[in-house]
N, C-alpha and C positions, 0 to 999 in steps of 0.2 A: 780094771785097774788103770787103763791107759787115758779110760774115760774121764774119771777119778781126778788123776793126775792132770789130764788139761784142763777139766772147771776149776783146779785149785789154781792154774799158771794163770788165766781169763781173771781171774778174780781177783790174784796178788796184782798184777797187771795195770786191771782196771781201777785200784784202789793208789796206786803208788801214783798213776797219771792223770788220777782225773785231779780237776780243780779245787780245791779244798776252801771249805766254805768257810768264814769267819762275822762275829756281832761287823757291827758297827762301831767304830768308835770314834769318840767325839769329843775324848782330854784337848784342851787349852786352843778349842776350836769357840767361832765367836759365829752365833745365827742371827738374823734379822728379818723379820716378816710380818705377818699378820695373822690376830685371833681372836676370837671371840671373848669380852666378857662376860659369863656365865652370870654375875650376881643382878647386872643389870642390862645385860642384853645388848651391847654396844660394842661395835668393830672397834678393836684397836690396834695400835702397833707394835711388835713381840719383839725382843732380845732373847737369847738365850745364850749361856756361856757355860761350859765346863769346866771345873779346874782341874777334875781327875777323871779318869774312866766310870768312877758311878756317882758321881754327885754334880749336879746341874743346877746353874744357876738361873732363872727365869725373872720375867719383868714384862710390863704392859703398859699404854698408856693411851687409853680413848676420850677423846672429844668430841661433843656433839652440840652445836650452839643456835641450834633451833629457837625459836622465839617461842616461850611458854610451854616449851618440853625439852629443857638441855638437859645432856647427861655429862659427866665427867666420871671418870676412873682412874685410879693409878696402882699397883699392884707389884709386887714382887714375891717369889715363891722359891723354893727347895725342892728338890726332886733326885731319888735315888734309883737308880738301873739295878731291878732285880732280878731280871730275868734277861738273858740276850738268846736271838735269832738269828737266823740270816737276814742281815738288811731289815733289824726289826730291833727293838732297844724297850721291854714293857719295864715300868715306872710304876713308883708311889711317891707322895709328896703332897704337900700343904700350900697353899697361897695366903696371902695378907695382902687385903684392898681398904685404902681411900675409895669410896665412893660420893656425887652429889646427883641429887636427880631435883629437875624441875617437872611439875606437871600443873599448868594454868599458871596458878602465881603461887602453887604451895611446892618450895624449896626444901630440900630434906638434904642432910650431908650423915654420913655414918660411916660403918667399916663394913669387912665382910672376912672371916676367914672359913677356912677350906680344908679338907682332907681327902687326898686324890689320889685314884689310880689310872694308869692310860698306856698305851703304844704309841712311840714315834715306828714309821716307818718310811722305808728308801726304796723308789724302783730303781730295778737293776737298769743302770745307765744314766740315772739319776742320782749318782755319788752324793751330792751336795745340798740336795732337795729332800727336805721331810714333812711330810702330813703327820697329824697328830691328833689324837682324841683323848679324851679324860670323862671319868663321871667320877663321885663319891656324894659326899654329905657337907653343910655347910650352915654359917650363924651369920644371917645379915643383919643390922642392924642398919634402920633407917628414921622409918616414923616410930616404928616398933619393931621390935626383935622376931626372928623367925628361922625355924632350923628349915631347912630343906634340901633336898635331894638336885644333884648336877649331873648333866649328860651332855655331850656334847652330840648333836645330829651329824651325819656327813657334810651337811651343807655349813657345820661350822667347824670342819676341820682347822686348825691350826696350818699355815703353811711358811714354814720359815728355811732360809738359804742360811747353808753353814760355810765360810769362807777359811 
């Protein structure tokens, strides 16, 4: 009984004092960094903004003016937080892209839209700092139309600063 009795004191104890974990959250916080565009392959510069606890505002915007192979991108997207972790935020949500691509002298301009899901996440001590990845399904249109499949590799994490 006495046994009994001290695992249940250990346990209230240890449950009242310890650290109590919580999501992430990121209402009417403003991000800036850099991401990958997925439709055409081109580093760009990322915004992201929340206005509530699950609805996020996202945006993109790469240049690339290489002679005889420029690309350009512009994009904005929607994203909802359905699921929260520790220091972890998983996502669905859809993008709409402007896209232009040159290759030689044949220019192409089209759109691109998206259906995504992804994890932003935060190392501990890294409050302010998030990597992020996405994959889902998507409709480019350039020369011609094409559905395809998005993933993003580690090496094209998203990394954006939330101030």
């Amino acid at each position: 009984m006495r046994l009994t009795a001290a695992f249940l004191s250990i346990l209230v104890a240890t449950s009242l004092f310890s650290n109590t974990a919580s999501a992430k959250e990121l209402a009417n916080r403003l991000g800036i960094g850099v991401k990958n565009d997925t439709s055409i392959n081109i580093p760009s510069m990322a915004v992201s903004y929340y206005p509530t606890p699950e609805i996020g505002l996202t945006g993109g915007l790469g240049i690339d003016t290489r002679k005889d192979n420029s690309a350009f991108s512009l994009n904005g997207g929607v994203r909802r937080i359905i699921f929260k972790e520790d220091n972890m935020n998983f996502f669905m949500g859809g993008e709409l892209g402007l896209i232009n691509q040159e290759i030689a002298t044949d220019k192409q301009s089209g759109f691109y839209l998206s259906g995504l899901f992804g994890a932003e996440f935060f190392f501990a001590g890294l409050e302010n700092l998030s990597f992020s990845f996405q994959g889902g399904v998507g409709v480019v249109s350039l020369d011609d139309v094409r559905f395809r499949t998005i993933g993003d590799s580690p090496f094209q994490a998203a990394v954006i600063f939330y101030f």
